[in-house]
C-alpha positions in Angstrom: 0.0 0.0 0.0 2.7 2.5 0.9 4.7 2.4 -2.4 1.2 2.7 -4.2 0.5 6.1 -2.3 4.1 7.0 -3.0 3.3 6.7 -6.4 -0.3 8.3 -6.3 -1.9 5.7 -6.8 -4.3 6.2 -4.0 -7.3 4.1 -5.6 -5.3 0.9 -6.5 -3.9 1.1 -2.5 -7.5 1.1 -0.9 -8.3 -1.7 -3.5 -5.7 -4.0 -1.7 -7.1 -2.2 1.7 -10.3 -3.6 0.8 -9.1 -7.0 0.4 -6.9 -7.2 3.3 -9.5 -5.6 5.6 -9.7 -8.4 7.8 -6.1 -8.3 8.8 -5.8 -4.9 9.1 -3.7 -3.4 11.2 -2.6 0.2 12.9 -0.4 1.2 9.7 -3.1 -0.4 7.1 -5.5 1.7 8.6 -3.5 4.9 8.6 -2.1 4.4 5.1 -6.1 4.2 3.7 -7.0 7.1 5.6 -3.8 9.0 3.7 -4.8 7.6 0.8 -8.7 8.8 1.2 -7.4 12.1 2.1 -5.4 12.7 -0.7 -8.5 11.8 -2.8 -11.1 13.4 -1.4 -13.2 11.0 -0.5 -15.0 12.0 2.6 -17.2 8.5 2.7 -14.7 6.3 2.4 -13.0 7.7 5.2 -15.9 7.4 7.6 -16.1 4.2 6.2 -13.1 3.6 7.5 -13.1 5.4 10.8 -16.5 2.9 11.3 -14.8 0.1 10.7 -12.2 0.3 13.4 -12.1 -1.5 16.5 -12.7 0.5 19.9 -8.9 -0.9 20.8 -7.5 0.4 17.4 -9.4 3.8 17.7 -7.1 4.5 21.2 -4.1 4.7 19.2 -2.7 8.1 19.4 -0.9 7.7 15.9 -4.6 6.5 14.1 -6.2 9.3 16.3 -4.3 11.8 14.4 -4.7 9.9 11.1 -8.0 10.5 11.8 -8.0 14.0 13.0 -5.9 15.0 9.9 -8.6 13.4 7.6 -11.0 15.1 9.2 -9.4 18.5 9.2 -8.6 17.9 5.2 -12.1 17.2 4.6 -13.5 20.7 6.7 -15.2 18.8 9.1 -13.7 21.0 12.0 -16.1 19.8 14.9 -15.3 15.9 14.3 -11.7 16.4 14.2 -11.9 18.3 17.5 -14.0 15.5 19.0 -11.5 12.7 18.4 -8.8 15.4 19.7 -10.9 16.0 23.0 -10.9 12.1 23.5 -7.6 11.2 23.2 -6.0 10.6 26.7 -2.2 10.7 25.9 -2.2 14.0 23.3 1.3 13.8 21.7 3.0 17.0 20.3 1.9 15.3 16.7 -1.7 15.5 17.8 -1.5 18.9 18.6 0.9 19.9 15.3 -2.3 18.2 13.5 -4.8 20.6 15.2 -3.0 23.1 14.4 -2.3 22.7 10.6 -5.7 22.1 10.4 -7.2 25.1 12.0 -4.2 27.5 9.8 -5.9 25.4 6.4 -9.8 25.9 7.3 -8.6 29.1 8.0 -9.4 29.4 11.7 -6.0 30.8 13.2 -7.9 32.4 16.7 -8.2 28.2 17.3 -4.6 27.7 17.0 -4.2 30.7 19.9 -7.0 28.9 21.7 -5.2 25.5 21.9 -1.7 26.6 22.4 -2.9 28.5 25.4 -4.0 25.1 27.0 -1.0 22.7 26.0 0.4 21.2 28.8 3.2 18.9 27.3 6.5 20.3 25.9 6.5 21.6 22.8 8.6 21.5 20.0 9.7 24.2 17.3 7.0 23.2 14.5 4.4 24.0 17.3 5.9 27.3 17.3 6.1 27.6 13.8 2.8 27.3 13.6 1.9 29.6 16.2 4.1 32.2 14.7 2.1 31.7 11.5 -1.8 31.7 12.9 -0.5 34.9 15.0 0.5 36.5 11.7 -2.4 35.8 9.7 -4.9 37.4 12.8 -2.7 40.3 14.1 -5.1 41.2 16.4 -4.2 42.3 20.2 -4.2 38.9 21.3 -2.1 37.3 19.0 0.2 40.5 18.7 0.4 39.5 22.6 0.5 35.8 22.4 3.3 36.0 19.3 5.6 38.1 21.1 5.8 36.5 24.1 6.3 33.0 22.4 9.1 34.6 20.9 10.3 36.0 24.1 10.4 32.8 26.0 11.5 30.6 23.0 14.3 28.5 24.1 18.0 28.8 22.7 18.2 26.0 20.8 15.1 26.5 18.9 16.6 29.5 17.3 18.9 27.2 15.4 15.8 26.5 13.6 15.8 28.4 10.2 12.2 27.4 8.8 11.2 29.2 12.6 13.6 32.0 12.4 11.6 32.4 9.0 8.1 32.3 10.4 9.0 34.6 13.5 10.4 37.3 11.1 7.3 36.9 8.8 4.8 37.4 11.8 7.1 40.3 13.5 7.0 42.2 10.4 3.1 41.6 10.2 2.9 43.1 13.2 4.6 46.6 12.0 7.6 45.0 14.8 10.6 46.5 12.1 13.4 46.8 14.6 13.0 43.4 16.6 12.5 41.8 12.7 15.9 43.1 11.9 17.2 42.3 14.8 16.0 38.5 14.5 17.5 38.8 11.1 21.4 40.2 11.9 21.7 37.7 14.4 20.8 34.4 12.4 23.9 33.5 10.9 22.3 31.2 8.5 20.2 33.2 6.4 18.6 31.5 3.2 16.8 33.0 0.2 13.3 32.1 2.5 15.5 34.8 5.4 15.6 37.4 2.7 12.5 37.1 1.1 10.3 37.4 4.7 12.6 40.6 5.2 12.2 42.3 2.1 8.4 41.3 1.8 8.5 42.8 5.3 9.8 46.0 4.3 7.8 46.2 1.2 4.5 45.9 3.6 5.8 48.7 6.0 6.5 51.5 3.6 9.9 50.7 3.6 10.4 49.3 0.3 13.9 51.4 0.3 15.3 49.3 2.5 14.3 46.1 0.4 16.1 47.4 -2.4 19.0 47.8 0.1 19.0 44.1 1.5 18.9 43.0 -1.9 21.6 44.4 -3.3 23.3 43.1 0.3 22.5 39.0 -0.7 24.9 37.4 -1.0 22.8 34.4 -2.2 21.4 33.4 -5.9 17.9 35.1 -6.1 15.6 33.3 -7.2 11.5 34.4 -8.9 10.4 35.5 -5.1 13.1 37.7 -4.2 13.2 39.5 -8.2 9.1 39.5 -7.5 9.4 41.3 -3.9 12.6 43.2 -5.5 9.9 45.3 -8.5 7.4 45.6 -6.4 9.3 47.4 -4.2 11.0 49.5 -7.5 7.4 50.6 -8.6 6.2 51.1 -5.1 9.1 53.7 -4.7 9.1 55.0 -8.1 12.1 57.0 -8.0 15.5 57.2 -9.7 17.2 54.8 -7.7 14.8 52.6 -7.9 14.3 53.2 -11.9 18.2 52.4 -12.4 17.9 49.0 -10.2 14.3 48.0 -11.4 15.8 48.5 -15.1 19.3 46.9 -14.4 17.9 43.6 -12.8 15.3 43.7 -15.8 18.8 43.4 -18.2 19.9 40.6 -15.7 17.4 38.7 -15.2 17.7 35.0 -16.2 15.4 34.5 -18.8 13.8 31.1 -17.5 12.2 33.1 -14.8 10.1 35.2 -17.8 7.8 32.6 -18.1 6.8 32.6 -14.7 3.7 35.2 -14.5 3.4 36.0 -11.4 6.7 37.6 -11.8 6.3 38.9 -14.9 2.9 40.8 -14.1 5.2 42.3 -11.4 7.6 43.3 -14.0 4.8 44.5 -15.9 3.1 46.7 -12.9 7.0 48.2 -12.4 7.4 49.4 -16.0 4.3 50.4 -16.1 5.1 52.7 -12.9 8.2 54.1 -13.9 5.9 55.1 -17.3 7.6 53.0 -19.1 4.8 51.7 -21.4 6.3 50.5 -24.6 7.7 47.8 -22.7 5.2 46.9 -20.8 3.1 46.2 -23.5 5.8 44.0 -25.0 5.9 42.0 -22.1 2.3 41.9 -22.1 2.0 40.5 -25.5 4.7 37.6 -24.8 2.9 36.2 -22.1 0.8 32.9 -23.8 -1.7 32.2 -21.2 -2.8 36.2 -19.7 -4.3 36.1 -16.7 -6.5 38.6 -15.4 -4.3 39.8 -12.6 
């Protein structure tokens, strides 16, 4: 079943599910429920979720399964029924409640939950956190964000993917100075570092300093950063940003021309500096227009 769902086929692996039902066991089980939630099928599942013994439906690892189908298929109150039941809730359990509030797009649960977890947590809980508190930025989770951050342990700052997500949510918040100061003391910075920074600048009126920390990477840029990069030219409109907007134009590898979300922000920059001509060529080279 597993190296079917590797392979996507999802339909062929509850085919053998179906025949093996019998001796079905903790992973069987969890593998269908994968396989129904990759597909979709919201009956099959609770087909599924029927069939299973009162024994097998204590397991904290099918629990999950479970609550992740559930949460995939937007039935929110289900998944927080078999969450209230378990009696051993893992740091998993709660990761799954938490990606699955963030996707139905209910981040005030995520705040609701993380303010009752009593076992010790680990950084993708915060990540999480970090990113239902920058999606609300309300008082509370301005409040509950920056006091995660303030307690975080050491070692979790080694964590880049949560170094990331707190400078994302900090610059949500209109935090600038504790963003960059987040930022100048991660030592490994990746393109993902540079692109929540500039972004963050770009959202804050400061899209000066995003041209700035641009011209500072050291890294390859890749169709985010040149996206963030002329937004931030036409936002700002002015010589400087003309002569970069224009130069990085010339530079540009021309792979990432067919990309369109890039090149509608090439277009929108061009179009800003009053540069019309070529935005209209641009325009007319792109082969499937969108209407953004």
């Amino acid at each position: 079943m597993k190296k079917l769902i590797d392979s996507q086929q999802y339909r062929q692996a509850l085919a053998i599910f179906d025949r093996q039902l019998s001796i079905g066991d903790q992973i069987t089980f969890t593998l269908a429920l994968k396989a129904c939630t990759k597909l979709n099928d919201y009956q099959y599942g609770i087909r599924i979720h029927q069939q299973l013994s009162l024994k097998a439906i204590e397991d904290p690892y099918l629990q999950t399964s479970l609550i992740h189908f559930y949460m995939q298929c937007h039935n929110i109150d289900q998944a927080d029924k078999i969450f209230s039941t378990m009696k051993n809730k893992t740091v998993y359990a709660y990761g799954t409640m938490f990606k699955g509030y963030i996707s139905n797009n209910m981040p005030e649960k995520v705040i609701e939950l993380f303010e009752k977890i009593s076992i010790k947590i680990d950084e993708v809980i915060i990540i999480l956190l970090f990113n239902a508190c920058a999606k609300l930025c309300n008082n509370r989770a301005i409040k509950t964000g920056r006091d995660a951050l303030n307690r975080l342990p050491t070692s979790f700052l080694q964590n880049q993917k949560l170094i990331n997500a707190a400078i994302d949510m900090l610059m949500k918040f209109g935090d600038v100075n504790p963003a960059e100061v987040v930022f100048e003391t991660t030592q490994n910075k990746t393109l993902v570092t540079y692109g929540a920074m500039m972004q963050g600048y770009v959202t804050n009126d400061l899209s000066d300093k995003a041209l700035d920390l641009f011209e500072k990477n050291p890294l390859k840029s890749n169709e985010v950063l040149y996206a963030i990069v002329y937004n931030a030219c036409a936002s700002l409109s002015n010589e400087k940003a003309i002569q970069l907007g224009k130069k990085i134009f010339d530079e540009i590898p021309k792979r990432y021309l067919h990309d369109n979300v890039l090149v509608n922000s090439i277009i929108h920059m061009f179009m800003s500096f009053g540069e019309i001509e070529i935005a209209e060529n641009l325009f007319s080279d792109i082969k499937d227009k969108t209407s953004y």
